[in-house]
C-alpha positions in Angstrom: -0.5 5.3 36.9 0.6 7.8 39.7 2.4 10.8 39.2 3.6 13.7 42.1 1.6 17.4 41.4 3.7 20.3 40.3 2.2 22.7 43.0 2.8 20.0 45.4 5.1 17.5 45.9 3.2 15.1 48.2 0.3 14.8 47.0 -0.6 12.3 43.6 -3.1 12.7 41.1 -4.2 10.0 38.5 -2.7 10.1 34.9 -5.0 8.5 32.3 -2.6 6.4 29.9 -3.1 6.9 26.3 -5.7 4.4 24.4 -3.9 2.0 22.9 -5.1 0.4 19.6 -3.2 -2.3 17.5 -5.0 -2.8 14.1 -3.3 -5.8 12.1 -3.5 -6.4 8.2 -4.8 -10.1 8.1 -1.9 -10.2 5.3 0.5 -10.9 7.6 -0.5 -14.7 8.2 -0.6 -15.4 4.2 2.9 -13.8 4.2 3.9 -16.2 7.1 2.4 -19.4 5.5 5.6 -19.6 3.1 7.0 -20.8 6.2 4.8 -23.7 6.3 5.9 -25.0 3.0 9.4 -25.3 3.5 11.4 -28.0 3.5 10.7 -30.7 6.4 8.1 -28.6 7.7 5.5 -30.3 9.6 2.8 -29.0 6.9 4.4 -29.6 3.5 5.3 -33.0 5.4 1.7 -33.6 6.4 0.1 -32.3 2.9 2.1 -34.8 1.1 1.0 -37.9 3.5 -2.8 -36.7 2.9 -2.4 -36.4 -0.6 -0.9 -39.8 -0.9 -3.8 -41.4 1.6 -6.7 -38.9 1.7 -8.2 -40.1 4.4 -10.1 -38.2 7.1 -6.8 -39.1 9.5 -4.4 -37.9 7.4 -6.7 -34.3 6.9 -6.9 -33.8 10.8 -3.3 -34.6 11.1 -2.2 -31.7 8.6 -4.6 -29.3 10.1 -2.6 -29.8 13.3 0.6 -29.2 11.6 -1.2 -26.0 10.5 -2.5 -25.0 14.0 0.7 -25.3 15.4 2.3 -23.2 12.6 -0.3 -20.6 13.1 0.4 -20.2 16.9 3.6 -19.5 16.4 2.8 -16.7 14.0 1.0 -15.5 16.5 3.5 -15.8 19.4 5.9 -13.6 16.9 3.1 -11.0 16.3 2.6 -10.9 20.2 6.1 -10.5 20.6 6.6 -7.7 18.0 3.3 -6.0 19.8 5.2 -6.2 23.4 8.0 -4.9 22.2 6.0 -1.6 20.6 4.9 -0.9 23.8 1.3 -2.4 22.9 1.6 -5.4 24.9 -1.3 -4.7 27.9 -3.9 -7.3 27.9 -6.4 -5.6 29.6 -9.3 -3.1 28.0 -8.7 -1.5 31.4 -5.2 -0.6 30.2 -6.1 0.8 27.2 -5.0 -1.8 24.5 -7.5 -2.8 22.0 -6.5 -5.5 19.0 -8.7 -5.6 16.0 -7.6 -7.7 13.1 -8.8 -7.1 9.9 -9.2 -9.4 6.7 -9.6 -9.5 3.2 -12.9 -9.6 2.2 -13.7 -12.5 -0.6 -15.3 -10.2 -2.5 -13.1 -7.0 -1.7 -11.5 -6.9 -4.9 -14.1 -6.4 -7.2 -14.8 -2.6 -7.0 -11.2 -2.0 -7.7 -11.4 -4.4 -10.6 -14.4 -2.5 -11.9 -11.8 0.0 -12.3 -9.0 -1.8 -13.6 -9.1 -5.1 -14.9 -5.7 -5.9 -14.2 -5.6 -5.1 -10.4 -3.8 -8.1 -8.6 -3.8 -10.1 -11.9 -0.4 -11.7 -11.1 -1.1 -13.1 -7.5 -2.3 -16.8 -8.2 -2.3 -16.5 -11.5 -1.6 -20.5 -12.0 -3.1 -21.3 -8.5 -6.1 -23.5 -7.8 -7.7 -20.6 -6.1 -8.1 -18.5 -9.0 -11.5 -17.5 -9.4 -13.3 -16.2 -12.4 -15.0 -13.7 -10.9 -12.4 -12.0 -8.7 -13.2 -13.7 -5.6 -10.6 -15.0 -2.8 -11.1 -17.7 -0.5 -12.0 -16.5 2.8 -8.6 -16.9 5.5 -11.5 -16.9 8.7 -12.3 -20.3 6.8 -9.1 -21.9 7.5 -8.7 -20.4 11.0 -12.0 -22.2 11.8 -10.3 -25.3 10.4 -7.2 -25.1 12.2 -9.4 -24.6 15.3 -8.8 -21.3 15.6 -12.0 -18.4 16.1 -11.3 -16.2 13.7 -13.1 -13.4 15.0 -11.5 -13.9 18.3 -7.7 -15.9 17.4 -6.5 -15.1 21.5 -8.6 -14.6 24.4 -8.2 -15.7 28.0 -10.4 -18.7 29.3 -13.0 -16.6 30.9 -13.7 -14.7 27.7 -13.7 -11.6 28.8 -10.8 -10.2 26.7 -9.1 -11.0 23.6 -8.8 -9.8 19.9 -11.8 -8.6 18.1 -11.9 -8.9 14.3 -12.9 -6.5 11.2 -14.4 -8.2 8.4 -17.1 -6.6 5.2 -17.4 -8.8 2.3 -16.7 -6.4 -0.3 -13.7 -4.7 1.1 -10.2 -5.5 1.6 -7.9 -5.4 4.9 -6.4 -2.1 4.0 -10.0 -0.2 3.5 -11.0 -2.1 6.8 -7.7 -0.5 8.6 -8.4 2.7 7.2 -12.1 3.1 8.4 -11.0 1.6 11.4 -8.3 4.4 11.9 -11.3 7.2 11.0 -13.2 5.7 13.4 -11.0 5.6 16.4 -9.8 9.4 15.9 -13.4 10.6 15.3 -14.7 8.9 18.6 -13.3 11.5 21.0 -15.4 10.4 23.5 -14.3 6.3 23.6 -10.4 7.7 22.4 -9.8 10.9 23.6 -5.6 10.0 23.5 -5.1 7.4 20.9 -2.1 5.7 20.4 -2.5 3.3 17.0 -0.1 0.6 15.8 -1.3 -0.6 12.4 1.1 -4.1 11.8 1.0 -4.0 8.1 3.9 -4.6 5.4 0.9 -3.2 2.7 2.8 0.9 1.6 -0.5 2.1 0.7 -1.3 2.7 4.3 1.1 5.0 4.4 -1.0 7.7 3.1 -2.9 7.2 6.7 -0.4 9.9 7.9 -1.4 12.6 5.8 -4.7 14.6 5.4 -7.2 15.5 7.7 -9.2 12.2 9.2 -10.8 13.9 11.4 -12.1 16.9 12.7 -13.8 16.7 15.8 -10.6 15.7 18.0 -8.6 19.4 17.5 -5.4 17.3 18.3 -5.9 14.8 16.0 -7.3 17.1 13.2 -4.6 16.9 11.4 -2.3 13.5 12.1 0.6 15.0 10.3 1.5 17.2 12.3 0.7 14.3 14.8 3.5 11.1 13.8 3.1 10.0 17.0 -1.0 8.8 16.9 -0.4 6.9 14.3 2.7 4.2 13.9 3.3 1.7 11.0 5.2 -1.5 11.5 6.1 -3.7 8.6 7.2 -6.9 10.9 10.5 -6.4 10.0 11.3 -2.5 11.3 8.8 0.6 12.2 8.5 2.9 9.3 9.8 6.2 10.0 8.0 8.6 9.3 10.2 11.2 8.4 12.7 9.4 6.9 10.3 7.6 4.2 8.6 11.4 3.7 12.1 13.1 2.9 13.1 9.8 0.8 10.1 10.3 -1.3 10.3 13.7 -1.7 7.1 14.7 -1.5 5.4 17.6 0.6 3.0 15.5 2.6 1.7 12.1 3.2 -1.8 13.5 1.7 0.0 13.4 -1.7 1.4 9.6 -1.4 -1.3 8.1 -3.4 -0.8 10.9 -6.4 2.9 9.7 -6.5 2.5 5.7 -6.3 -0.4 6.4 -9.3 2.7 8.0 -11.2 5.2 5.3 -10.6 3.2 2.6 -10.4 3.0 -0.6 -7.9 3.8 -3.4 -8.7 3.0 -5.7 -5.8 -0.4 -4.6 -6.9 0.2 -5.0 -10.8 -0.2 -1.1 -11.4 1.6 0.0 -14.0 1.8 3.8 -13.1 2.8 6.0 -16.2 5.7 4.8 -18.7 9.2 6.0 -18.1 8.1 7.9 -15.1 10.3 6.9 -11.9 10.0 8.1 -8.4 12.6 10.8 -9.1 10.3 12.5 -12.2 7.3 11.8 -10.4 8.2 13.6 -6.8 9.6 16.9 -9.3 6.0 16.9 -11.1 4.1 16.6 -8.0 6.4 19.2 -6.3 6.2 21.7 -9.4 2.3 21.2 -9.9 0.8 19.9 -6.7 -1.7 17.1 -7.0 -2.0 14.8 -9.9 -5.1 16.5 -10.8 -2.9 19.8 -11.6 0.2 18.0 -13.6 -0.1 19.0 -17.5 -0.8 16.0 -19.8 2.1 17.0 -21.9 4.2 15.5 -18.7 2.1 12.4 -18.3 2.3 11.7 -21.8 4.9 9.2 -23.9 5.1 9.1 -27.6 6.5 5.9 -29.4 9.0 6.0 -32.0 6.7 4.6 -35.1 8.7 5.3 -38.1 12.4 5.9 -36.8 13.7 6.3 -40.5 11.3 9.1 -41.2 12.3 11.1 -37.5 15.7 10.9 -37.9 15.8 12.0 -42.0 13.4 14.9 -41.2 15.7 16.1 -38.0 18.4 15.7 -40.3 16.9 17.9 -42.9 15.8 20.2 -40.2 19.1 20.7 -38.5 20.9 20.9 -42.0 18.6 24.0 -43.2 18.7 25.7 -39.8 22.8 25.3 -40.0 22.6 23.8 -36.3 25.6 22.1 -34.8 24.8 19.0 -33.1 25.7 20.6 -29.9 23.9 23.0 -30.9 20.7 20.6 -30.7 21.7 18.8 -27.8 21.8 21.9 -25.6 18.6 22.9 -26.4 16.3 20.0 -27.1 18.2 17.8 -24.9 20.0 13.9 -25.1 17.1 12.6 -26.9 17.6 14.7 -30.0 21.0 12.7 -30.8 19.2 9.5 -29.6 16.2 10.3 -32.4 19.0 10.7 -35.4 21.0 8.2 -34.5 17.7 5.7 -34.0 18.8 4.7 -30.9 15.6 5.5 -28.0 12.3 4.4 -28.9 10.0 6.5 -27.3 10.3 10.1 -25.6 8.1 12.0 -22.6 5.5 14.8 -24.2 6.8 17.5 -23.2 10.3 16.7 -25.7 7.5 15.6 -28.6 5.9 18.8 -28.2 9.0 20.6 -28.8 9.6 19.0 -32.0 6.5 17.9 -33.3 6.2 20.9 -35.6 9.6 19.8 -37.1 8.1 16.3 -37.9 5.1 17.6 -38.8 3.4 15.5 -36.0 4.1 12.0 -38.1 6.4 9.1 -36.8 5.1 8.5 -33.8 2.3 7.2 -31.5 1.5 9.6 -28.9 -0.1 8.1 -25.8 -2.1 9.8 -22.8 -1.7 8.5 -19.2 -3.4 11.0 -17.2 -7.0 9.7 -17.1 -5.2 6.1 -16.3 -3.4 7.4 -13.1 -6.2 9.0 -12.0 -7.9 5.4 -12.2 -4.9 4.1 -10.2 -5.0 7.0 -7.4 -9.0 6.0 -7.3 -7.6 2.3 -6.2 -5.3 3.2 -3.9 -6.4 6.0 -2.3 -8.3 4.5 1.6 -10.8 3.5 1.8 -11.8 2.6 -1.5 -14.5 5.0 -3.0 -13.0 8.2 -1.0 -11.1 9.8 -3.6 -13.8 12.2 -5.8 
């Protein structure tokens, strides 16, 4: 690229264009193979015939329904890549595409944490393992006839996509590294330019923190949006927009607040009657999840709801309280214990009137130490939250 010299007009000087790196969540062609399986499509078509006459005929003939299902996946994810502005080819140009997969073992650390994690997702399937494991997408690439580690490249070989695989890590730790790595390496990236194609929301938190320190400009990719885009397939996340619609003071704290509320595409539960509104005011008030009180992350159960609303009752009777009286200052949830019509209540209103029930007729539950096990899962990469 040629551009004219401020001090002079005629003469040209050479402008280095940004390094341009596209890092895609393997994700997106398990998302796409719902396609495959719809109705009359060449491999829900083909899968039927080999199931009917499994013959070594009928296998190759549904693997090339799948090959030509999988290219054009990959002619949409080219397109959505031109159209970012990612499109160049060439090293020379400055593009570099790295996909990265699940590992078949990536799972397990976070299961060591919590048993539950992904429970849900093939929870009838025949790929349900006992162990945790998932079958390896590269394997099915291979089949289709496809190099997995290399799914385009021109017929000289001396360009195409590059792969990021570890056995015992999934896509989203592989994107993360791969986003330290590239920011850190001043030297090979000195002005990166990252597109992560993802429609994983943990990633997200890539936009906040510091990922590196040796690049002064990159130091600190918050104040940076523009290293760093997300695209979901389906739009480019906006940055500010999903910040202010959170409500949150930075990116850094994202995995704090999804801990809180919960995800359930990853079958985290988050804390009990805590929604995204509750959470963003805690983490506002108190800062990281770390500082929140436990009284707030707490939830106690109506166990007896006879014996709660007979000794508010008596309480209210003795102190000659009105019932507005009440509701002004302990809140909706005081009518709702009398009448026996909510079942359970946040800590900080059971602390208020615990004394008053003499701390009977309920079971009062803790969920600090579990969202701090559900920030240690989703906080990228795995392992780097202390």
């Amino acid at each position: 690229m040629v551009t004219e010299s401020p001090s002079n007009p005629y003469a040209t000087k050479k402008v280095t264009p940004p390094n341009r790196v596209v890092l895609i969540d393997a994700g997106y062609f398990i998302g796409r193979q719902t396609r495959w399986w719809r109705p009359k499509a060449g491999p829900r078509y083909r899968w039927a015939k080999y199931k009917n006459n499994p013959t070594g005929a009928t296998l190759a003939s549904f693997r090339r329904a799948c090959a030509k299902e999988l290219n054009k996946d990959l002619g949409f994810l080219k397109f959505r890549i031109n159209q970012m502005g990612f499109g160049s080819k060439s090293a020379v140009h400055g593009t570099e595409i790295i996909v990265c997969y699940d590992g078949v073992k990536g799972k397990l650390g976070r299961l060591d944490e919590f048993v539950a994690y992904k429970a849900h997702r093939n929870a009838n399937s025949e790929w349900k393992s006992e162990d945790g494991s998932i079958p390896d997408l590269r394997t099915s690439f291979t089949e289709y006839g496809y190099n997995p580690d290399q799914l385009i490249a021109n017929k000289a070989g001396t360009w195409g996509w590059s792969s990021c695989y570890s056995e015992y890590e999934e896509a989203d730790d592989c994107l993360a590294k791969e986003v330290a790595r590239i920011l850190s390496d001043k030297t090979k990236y000195p002005d990166p330019r990252i597109l992560i194609i993802t429609s994983d929301q943990d990633i997200w938190q890539l936009w906040g923190g510091k990922t590196s320190g040796s690049n002064s400009k990159l130091s600190d990719p918050f104040a940076h949006p523009e290293v760093l885009q997300i695209h979901n397939m389906g739009r480019l996340i906006d940055f500010d927009a999903e910040l202010k619609a959170l409500n949150i003071p930075s990116w850094g704290l994202y995995p704090d607040h999804k801990a809180i509320t919960g995800d359930p595409s990853d079958n985290i539960p988050g804390c009990p009657e805590t929604g995204a509104k509750r959470a963003s005011a805690l983490i506002n008030t108190y800062g990281g999840l770390e500082s929140i009180p436990e009284e707030y992350l707490t939830i106690a159960f109506v166990a007896d709801p006879d014996y709660i609303s007979d000794k508010l009752e008596a309480w209210r009777k003795e102190k000659d309280y009105t019932y507005k009286y009440c509701i002004e200052n302990y809140g909706n949830y005081f009518h709702g214990l009398l009448k026996k019509k909510i079942l359970k209540i946040h800590g900080e209103d059971y602390e208020a009137i615990k004394e008053i029930l003499d701390e009977k007729g309920f079971i009062v539950t803790n969920y600090k130490e579990d969202c701090l096990t559900y920030k240690r899962i989703i906080k990228l990469p795995f392992n780097s939250f202390n």
